[in-house]
C-alpha positions in Angstrom: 41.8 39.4 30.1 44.2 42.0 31.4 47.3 40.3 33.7 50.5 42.0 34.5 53.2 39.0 35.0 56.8 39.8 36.4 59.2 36.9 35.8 62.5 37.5 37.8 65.5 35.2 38.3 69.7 35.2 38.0 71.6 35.2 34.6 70.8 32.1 32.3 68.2 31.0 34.7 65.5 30.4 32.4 63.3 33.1 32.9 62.5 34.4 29.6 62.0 30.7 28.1 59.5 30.4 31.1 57.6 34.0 29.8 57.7 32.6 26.1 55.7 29.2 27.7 53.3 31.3 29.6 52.4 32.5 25.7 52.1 29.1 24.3 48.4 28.6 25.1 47.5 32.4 24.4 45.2 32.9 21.2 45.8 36.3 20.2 48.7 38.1 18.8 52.2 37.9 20.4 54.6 40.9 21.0 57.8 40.6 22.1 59.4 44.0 22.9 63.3 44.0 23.1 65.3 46.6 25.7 68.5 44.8 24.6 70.9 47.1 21.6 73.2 44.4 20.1 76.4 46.7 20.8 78.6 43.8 20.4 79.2 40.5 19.0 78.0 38.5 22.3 75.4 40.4 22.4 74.1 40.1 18.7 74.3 36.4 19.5 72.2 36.5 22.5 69.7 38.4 20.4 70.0 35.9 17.0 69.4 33.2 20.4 65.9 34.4 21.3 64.8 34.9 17.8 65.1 31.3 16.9 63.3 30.1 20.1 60.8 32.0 19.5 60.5 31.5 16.0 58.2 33.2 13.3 55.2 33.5 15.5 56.4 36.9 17.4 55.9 40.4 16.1 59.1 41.9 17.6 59.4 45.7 18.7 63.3 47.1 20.1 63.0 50.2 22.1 65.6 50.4 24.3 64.5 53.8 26.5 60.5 54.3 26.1 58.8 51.6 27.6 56.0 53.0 28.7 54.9 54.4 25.6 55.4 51.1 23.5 53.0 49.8 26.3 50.6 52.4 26.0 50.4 51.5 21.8 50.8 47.6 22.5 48.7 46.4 25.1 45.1 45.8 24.3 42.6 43.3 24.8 43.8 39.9 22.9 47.1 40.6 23.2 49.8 39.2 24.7 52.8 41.2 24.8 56.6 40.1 26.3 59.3 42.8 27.4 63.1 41.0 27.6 64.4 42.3 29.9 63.7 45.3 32.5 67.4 45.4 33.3 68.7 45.9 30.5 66.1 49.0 30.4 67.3 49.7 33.7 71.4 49.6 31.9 69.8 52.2 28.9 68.5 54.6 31.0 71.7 54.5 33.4 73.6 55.3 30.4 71.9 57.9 28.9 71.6 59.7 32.4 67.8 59.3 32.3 66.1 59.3 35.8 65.4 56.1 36.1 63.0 56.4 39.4 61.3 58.6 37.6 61.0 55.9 34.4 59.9 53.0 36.4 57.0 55.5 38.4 55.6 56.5 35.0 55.8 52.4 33.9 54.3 51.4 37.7 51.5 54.0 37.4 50.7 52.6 33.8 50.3 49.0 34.6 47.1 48.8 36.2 45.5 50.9 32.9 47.0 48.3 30.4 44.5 45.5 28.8 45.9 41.8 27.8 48.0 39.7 29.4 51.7 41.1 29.9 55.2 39.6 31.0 57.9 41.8 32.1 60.9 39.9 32.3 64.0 40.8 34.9 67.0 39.3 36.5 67.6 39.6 40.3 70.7 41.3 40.7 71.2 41.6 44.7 71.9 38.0 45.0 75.3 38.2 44.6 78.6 39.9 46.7 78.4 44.0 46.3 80.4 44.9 43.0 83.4 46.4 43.3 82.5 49.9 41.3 80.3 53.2 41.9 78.5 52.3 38.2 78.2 48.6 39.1 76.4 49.4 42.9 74.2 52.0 41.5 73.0 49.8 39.0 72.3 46.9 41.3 70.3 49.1 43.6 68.7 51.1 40.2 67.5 47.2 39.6 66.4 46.3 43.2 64.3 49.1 43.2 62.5 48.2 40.1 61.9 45.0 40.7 60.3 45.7 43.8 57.8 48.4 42.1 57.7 46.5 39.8 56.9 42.9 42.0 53.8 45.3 43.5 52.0 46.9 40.4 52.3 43.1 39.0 49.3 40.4 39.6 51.8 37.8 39.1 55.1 37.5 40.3 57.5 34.3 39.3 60.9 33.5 40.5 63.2 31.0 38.1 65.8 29.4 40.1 67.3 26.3 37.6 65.1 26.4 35.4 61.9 26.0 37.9 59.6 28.6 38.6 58.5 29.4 42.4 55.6 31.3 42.2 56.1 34.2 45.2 52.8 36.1 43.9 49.4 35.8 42.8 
């Protein structure tokens, strides 16, 4: 079965407990593929977080810059695999000055190729007021513009608002 899922929503919203559930019923192997470094303390707790929810049943793969080709390997017929999160893939490539149109092209143009069931997870960051910085606007539009080549490559598309998803696609 080959399905491309995009699960979207604000900070803390739920989204990538709702993209762990959509794997609860799937028989094959699970694949969770982590964009997030743990550069701090916060963030290492985050991580240690997601690790317990999903508990043993996960092979887990960090690449924080080459998504595309962790794809290429990982998808396959049987499979399901889970990226958390697209933004924080979105932050990498910002920092290490990669062009990141050029990133999410290659990942757009790859989708339709890729067999078993994937869920890209991403947070809507255009919801909010305009941030205050150069860094912090380019980001927010970097992300906008994902999302929404992203939101079209996908069959599915799910928005978590509290918790509850509203399906906007497929």
């Amino acid at each position: 079965m080959r399905s491309q899922w995009l699960v979207i929503g604000g900070a803390r919203s739920g989204k990538s407990a709702y993209a762990e559930r959509l794997a609860q019923s799937h028989p094959g192997e699970l694949v969770y593929v982590a964009t997030g470094e743990p550069g701090d303390e916060e963030m290492r707790s985050r991580i240690a977080h997601h690790r317990q929810r999903r508990g043993g049943k996960w092979r887990t793969i960090e690449e924080p810059i080459a998504l595309a080709h962790v794809l290429r390997k990982e998808c396959r017929a049987g499979r399901f695999v889970l990226v958390d999160c697209m933004t924080l893939w979105i932050s990498n490539l910002l920092l290490a000055d990669k062009p990141i149109p050029d990133a999410v092209e290659e990942l757009c143009k790859l989708l339709p190729q890729l067999d078993g069931a994937l869920v890209l997870v991403s947070n809507e960051v255009g919801l909010g007021i305009v941030p205050d910085n150069a860094l912090a606007r380019r980001f927010r539009d970097e992300a906008g513009f994902a999302n929404q080549q992203i939101a079209a490559a996908c069959s599915h598309v799910v928005f978590i608002v509290a918790g509850l998803p509203l399906r906007l696609k497929g």
